[in-house]
mmCIF file of the C-alpha atoms, coordinates in Angstrom:
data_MODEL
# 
_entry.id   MODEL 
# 
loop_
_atom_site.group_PDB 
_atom_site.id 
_atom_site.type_symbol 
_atom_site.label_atom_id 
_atom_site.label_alt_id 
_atom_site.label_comp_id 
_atom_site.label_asym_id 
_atom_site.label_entity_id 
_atom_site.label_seq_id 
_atom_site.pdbx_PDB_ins_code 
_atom_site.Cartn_x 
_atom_site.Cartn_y 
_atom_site.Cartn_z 
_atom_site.occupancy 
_atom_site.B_iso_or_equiv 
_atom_site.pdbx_formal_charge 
_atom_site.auth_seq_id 
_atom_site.auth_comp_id 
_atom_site.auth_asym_id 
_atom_site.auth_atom_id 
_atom_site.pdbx_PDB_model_num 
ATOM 1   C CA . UNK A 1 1   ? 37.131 91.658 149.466 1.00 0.00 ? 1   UNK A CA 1 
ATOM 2   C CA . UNK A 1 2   ? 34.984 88.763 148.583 1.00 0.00 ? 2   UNK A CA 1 
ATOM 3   C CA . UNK A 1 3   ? 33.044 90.800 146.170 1.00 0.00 ? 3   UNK A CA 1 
ATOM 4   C CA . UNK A 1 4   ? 35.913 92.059 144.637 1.00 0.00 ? 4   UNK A CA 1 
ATOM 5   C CA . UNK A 1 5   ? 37.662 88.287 144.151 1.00 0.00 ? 5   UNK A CA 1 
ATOM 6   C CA . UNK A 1 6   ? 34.071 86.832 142.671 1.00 0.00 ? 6   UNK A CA 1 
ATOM 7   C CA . UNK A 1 7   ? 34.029 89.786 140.113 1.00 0.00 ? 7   UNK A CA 1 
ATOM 8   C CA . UNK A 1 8   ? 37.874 89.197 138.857 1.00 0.00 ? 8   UNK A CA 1 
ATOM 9   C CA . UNK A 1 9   ? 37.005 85.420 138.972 1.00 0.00 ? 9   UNK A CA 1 
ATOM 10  C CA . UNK A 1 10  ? 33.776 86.276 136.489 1.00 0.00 ? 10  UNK A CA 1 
ATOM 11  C CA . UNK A 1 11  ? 36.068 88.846 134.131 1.00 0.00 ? 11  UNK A CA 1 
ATOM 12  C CA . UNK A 1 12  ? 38.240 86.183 133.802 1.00 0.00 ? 12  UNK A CA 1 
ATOM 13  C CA . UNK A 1 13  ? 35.843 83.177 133.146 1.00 0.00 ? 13  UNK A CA 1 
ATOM 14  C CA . UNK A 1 14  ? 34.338 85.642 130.377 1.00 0.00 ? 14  UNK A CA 1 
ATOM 15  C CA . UNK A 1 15  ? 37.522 86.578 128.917 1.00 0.00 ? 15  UNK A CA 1 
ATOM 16  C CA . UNK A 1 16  ? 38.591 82.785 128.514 1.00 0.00 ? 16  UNK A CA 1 
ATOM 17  C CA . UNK A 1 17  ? 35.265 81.853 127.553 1.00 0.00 ? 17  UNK A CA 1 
ATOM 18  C CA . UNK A 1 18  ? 35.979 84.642 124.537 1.00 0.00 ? 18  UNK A CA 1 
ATOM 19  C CA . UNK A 1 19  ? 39.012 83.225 123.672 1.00 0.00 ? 19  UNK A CA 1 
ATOM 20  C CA . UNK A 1 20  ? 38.026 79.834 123.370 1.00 0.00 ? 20  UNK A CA 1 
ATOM 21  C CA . UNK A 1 21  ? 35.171 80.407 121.109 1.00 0.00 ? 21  UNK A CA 1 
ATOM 22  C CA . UNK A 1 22  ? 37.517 83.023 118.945 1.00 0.00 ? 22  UNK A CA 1 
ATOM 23  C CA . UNK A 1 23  ? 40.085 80.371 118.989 1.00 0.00 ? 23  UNK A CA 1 
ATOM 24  C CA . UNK A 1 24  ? 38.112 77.211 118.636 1.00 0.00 ? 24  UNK A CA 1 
ATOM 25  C CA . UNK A 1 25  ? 34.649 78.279 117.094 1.00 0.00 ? 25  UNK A CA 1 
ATOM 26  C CA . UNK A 1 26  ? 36.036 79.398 113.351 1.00 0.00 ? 26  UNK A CA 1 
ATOM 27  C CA . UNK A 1 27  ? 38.294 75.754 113.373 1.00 0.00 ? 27  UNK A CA 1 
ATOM 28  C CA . UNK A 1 28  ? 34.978 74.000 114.284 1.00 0.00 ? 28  UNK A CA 1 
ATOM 29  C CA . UNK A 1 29  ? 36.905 72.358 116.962 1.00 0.00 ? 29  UNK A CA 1 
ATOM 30  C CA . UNK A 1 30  ? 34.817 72.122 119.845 1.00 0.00 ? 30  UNK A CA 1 
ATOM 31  C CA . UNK A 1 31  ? 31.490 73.564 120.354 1.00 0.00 ? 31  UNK A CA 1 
ATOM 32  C CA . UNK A 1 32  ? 31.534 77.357 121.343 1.00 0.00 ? 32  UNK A CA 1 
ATOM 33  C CA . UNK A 1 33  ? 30.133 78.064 124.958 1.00 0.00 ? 33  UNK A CA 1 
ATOM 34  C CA . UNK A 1 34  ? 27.045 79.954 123.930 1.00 0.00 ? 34  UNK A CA 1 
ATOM 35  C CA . UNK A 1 35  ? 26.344 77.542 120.686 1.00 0.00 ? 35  UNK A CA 1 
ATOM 36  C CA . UNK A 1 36  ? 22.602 77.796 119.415 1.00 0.00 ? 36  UNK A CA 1 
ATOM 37  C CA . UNK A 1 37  ? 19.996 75.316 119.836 1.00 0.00 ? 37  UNK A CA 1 
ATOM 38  C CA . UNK A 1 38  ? 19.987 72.200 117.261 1.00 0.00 ? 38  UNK A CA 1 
ATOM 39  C CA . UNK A 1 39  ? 17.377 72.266 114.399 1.00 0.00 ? 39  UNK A CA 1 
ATOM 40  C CA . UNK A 1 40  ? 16.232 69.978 112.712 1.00 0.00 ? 40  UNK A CA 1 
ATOM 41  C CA . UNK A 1 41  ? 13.635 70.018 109.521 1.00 0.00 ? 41  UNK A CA 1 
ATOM 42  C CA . UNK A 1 42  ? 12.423 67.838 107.337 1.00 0.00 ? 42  UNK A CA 1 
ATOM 43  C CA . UNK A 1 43  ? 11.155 68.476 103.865 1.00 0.00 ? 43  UNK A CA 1 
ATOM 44  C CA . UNK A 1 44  ? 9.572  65.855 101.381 1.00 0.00 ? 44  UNK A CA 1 
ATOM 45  C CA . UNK A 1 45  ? 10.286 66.738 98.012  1.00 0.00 ? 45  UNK A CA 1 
ATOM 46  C CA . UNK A 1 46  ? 8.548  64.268 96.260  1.00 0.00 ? 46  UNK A CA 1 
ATOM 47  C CA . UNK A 1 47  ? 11.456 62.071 95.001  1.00 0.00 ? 47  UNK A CA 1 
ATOM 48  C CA . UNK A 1 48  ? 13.357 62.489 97.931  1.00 0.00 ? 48  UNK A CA 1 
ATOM 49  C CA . UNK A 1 49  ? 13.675 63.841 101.403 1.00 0.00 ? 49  UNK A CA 1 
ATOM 50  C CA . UNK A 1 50  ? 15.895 66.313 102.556 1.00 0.00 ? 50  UNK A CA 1 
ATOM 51  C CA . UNK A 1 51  ? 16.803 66.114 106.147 1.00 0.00 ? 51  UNK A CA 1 
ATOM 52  C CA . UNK A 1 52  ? 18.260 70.190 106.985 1.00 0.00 ? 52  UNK A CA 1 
ATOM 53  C CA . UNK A 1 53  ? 20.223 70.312 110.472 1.00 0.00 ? 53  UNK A CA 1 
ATOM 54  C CA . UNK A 1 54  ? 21.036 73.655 111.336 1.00 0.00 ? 54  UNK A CA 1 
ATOM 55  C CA . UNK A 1 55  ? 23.170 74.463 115.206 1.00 0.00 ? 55  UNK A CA 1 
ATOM 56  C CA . UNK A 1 56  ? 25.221 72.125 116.698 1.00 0.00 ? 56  UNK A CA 1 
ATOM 57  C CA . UNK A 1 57  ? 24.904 68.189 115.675 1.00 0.00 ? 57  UNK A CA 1 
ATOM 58  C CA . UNK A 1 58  ? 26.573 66.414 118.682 1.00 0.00 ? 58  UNK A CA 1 
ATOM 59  C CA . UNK A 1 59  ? 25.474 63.575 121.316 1.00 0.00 ? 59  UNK A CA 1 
ATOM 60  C CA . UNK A 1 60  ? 22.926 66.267 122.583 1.00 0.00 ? 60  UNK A CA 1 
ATOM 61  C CA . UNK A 1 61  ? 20.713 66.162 119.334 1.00 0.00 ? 61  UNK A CA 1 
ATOM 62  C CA . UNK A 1 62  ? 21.631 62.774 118.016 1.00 0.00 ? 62  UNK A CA 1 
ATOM 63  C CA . UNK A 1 63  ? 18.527 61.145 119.766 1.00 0.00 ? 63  UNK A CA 1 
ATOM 64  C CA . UNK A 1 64  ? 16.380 63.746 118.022 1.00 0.00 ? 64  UNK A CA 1 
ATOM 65  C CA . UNK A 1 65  ? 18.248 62.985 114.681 1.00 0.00 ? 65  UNK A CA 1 
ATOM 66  C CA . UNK A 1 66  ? 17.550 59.401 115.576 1.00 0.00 ? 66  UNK A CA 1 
ATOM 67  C CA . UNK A 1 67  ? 13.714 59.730 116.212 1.00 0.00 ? 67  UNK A CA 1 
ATOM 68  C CA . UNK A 1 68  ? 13.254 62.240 113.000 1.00 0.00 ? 68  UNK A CA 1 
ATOM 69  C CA . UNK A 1 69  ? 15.116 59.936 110.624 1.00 0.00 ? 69  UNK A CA 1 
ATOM 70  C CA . UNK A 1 70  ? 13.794 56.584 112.147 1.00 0.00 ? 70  UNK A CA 1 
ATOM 71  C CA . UNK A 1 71  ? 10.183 58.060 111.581 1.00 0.00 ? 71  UNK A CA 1 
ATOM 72  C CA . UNK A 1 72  ? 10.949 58.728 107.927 1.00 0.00 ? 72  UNK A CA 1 
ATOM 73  C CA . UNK A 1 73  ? 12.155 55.112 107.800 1.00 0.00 ? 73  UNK A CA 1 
ATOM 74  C CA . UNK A 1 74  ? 9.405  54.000 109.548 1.00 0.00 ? 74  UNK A CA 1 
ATOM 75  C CA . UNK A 1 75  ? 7.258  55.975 106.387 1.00 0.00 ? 75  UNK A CA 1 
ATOM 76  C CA . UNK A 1 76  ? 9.221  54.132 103.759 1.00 0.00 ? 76  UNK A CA 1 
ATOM 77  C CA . UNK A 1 77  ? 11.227 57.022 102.397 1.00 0.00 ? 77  UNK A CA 1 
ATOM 78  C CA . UNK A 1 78  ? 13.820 55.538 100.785 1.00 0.00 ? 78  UNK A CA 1 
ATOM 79  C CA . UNK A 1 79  ? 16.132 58.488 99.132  1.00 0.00 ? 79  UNK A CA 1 
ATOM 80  C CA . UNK A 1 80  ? 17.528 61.357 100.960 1.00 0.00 ? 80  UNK A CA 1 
ATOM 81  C CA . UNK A 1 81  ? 19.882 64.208 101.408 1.00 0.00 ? 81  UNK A CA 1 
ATOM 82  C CA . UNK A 1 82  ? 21.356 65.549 104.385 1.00 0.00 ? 82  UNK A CA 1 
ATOM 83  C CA . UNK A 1 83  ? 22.070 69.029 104.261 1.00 0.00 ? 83  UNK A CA 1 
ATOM 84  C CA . UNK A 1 84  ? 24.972 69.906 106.727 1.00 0.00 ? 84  UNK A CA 1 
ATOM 85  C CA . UNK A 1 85  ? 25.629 73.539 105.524 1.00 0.00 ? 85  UNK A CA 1 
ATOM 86  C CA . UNK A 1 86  ? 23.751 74.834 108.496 1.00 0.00 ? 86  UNK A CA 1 
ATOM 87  C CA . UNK A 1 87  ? 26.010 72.989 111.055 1.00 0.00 ? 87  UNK A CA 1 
ATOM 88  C CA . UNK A 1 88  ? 28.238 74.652 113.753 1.00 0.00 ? 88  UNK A CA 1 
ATOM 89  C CA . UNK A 1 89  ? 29.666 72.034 115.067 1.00 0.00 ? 89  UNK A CA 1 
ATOM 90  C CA . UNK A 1 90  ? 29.756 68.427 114.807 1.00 0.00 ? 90  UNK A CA 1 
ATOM 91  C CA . UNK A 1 91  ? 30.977 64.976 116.899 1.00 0.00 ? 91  UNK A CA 1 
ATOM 92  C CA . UNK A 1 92  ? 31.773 61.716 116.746 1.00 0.00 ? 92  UNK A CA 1 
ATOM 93  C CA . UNK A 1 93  ? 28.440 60.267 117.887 1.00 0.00 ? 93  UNK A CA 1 
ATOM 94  C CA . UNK A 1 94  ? 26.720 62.858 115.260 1.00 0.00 ? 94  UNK A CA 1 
ATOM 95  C CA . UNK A 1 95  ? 28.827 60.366 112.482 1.00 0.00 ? 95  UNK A CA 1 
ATOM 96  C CA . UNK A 1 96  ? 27.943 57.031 113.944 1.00 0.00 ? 96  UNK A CA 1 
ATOM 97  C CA . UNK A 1 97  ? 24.421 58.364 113.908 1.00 0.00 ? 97  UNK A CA 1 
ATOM 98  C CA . UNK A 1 98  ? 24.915 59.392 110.176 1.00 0.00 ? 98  UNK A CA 1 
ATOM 99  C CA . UNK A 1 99  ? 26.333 55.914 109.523 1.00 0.00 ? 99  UNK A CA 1 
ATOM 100 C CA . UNK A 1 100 ? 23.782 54.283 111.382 1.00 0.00 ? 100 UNK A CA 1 
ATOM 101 C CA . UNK A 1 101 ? 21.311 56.565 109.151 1.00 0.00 ? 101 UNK A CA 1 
ATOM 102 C CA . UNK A 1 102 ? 23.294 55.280 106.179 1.00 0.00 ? 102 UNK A CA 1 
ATOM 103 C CA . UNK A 1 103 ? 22.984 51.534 107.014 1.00 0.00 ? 103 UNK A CA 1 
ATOM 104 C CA . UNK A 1 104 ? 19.142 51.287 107.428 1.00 0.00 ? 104 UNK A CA 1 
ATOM 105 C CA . UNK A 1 105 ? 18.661 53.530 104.269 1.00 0.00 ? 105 UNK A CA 1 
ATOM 106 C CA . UNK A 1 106 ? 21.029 51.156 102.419 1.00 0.00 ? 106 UNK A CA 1 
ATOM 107 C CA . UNK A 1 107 ? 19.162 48.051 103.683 1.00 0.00 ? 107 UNK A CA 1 
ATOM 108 C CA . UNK A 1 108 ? 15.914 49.376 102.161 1.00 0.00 ? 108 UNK A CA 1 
ATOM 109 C CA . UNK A 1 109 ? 17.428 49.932 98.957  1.00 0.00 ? 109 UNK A CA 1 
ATOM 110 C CA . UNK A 1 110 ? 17.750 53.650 99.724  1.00 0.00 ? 110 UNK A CA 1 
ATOM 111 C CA . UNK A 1 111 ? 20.245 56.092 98.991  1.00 0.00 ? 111 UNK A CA 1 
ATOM 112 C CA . UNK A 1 112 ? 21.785 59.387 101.079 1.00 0.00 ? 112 UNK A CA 1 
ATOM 113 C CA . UNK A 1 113 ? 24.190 62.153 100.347 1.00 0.00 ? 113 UNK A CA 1 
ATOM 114 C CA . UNK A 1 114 ? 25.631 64.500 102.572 1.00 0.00 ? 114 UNK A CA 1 
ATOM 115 C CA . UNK A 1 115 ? 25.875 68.598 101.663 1.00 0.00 ? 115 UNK A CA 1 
ATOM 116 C CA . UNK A 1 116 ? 28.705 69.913 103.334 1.00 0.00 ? 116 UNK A CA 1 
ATOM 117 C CA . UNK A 1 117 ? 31.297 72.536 101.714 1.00 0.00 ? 117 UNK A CA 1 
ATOM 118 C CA . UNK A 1 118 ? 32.869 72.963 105.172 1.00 0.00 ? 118 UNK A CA 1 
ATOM 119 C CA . UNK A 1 119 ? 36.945 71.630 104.764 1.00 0.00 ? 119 UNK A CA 1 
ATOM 120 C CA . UNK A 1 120 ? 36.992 70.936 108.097 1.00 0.00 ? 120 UNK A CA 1 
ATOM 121 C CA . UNK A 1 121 ? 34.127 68.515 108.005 1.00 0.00 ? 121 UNK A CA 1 
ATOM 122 C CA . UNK A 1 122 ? 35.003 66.703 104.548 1.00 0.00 ? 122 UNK A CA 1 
ATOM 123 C CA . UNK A 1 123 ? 38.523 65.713 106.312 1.00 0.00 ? 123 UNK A CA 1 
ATOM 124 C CA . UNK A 1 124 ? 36.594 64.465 109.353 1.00 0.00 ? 124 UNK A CA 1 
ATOM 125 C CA . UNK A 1 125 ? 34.083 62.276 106.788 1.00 0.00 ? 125 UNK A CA 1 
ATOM 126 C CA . UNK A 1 126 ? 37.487 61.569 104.933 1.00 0.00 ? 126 UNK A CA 1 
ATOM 127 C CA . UNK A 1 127 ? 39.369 60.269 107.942 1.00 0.00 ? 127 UNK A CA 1 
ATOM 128 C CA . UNK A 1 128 ? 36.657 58.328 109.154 1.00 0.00 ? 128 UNK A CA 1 
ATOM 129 C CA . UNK A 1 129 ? 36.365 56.872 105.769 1.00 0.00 ? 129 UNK A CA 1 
ATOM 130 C CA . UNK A 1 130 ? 32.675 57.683 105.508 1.00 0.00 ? 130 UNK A CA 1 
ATOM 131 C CA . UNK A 1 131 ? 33.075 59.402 102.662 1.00 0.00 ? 131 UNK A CA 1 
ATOM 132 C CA . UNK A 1 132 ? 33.842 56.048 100.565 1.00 0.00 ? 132 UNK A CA 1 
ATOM 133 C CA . UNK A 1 133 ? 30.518 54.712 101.592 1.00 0.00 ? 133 UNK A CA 1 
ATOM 134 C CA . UNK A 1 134 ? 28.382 58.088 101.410 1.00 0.00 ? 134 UNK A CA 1 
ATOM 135 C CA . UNK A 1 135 ? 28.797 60.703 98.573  1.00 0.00 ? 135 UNK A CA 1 
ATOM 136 C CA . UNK A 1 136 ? 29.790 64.634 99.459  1.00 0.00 ? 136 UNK A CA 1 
ATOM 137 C CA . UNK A 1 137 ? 28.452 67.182 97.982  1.00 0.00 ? 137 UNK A CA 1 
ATOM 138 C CA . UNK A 1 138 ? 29.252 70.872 98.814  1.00 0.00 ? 138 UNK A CA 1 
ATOM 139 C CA . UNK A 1 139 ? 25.626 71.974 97.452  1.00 0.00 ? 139 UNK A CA 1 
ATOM 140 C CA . UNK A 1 140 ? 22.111 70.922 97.692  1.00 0.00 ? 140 UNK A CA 1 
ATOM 141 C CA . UNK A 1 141 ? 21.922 71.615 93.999  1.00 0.00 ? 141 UNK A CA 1 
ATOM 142 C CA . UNK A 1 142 ? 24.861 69.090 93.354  1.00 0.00 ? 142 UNK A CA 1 
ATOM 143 C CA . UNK A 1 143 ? 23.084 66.521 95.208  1.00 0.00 ? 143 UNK A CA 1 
ATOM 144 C CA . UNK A 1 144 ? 20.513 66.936 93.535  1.00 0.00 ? 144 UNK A CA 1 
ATOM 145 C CA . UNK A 1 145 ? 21.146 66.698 90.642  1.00 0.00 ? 145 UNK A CA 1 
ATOM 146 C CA . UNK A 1 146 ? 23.374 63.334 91.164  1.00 0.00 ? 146 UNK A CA 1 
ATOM 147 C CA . UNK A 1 147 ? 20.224 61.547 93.087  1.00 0.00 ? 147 UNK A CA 1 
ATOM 148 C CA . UNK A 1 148 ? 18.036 62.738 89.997  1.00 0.00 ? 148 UNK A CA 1 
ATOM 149 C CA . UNK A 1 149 ? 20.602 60.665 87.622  1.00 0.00 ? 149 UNK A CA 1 
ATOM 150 C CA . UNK A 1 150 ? 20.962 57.629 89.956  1.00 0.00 ? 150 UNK A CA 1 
ATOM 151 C CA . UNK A 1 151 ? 17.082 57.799 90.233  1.00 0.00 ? 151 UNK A CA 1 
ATOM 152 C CA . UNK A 1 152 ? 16.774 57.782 85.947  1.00 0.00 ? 152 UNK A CA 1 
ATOM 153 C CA . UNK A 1 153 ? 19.464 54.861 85.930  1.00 0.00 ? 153 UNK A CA 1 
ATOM 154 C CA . UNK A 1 154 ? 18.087 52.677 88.513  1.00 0.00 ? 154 UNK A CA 1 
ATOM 155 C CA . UNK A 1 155 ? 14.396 53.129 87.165  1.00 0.00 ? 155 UNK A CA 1 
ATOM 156 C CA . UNK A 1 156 ? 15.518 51.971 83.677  1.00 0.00 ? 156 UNK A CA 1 
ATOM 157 C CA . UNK A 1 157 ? 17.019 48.428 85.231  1.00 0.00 ? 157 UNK A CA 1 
# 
């Protein structure tokens, strides 16, 4: 009997747990039971860095995205883009770290732009208002290409 009430208990945990990522996981609404590990890489490409975050970006890999990017500060890299395309799902304390990101860039006279085509994400930079302070692009190539012309204007002042 008790075998038989733990094994309906476990069907059912499993066929909520389905639900709620088929439900919630396309909507990037909350982060899907089984979500993959965070990743985070770092590339120097000469005139600017490009931070790549791949899996979730929540309060469980902000202090990683804290100690990467506060490294690269620490370096004196000064232009950057953050590449959000590999992101599954993303929080409030992954923006304030962004912001926070954003601020100690700005006060060394850096710059950052953000790569992220996902809708639901632009709204969420939108609502916030972040996206008045830090420039959206939904490719790397697009960013690109705008930090090459703010890097050709600036060096001619």
């Amino acid at each position: 009997m008790v075998i038989l009430a733990v094994r309906r208990l476990s069907e059912t945990f499993n066929a909520a747990r389905e639900r709620f990522n088929a439900l919630h996981h396309g909507n990037k609404i909350a982060r899907p039971v089984d979500e993959a590990r965070t990743v985070i890489e770092v590339t120097d490409n000469g005139s600017y860095t490009l931070v790549g975050i791949s899996g979730g970006f929540d309060m469980t890999s902000e202090p990683q995205f804290a100690a990467s990017t506060n490294a690269l500060l620490r370096k004196g890299h000064r232009d950057y883009i953050v590449d959000l395309e590999g992101v599954t799902y993303l929080d409030g304390r992954a923006l304030g770290s962004l912001m926070t990101f954003f601020k100690a860039v700005n006060g060394q006279g850096g710059t950052i732009r953000i790569v992220t085509s996902n809708a639901f994400y632009r709204r969420l930079f939108s609502i916030t208002g972040i996206d008045r302070v830090i420039t959206l692009y939904a490719s790397r190539a697009q960013a690109e290409t705008a930090l090459r012309h703010h890097q050709r204007t600036t060096a001619k002042e």
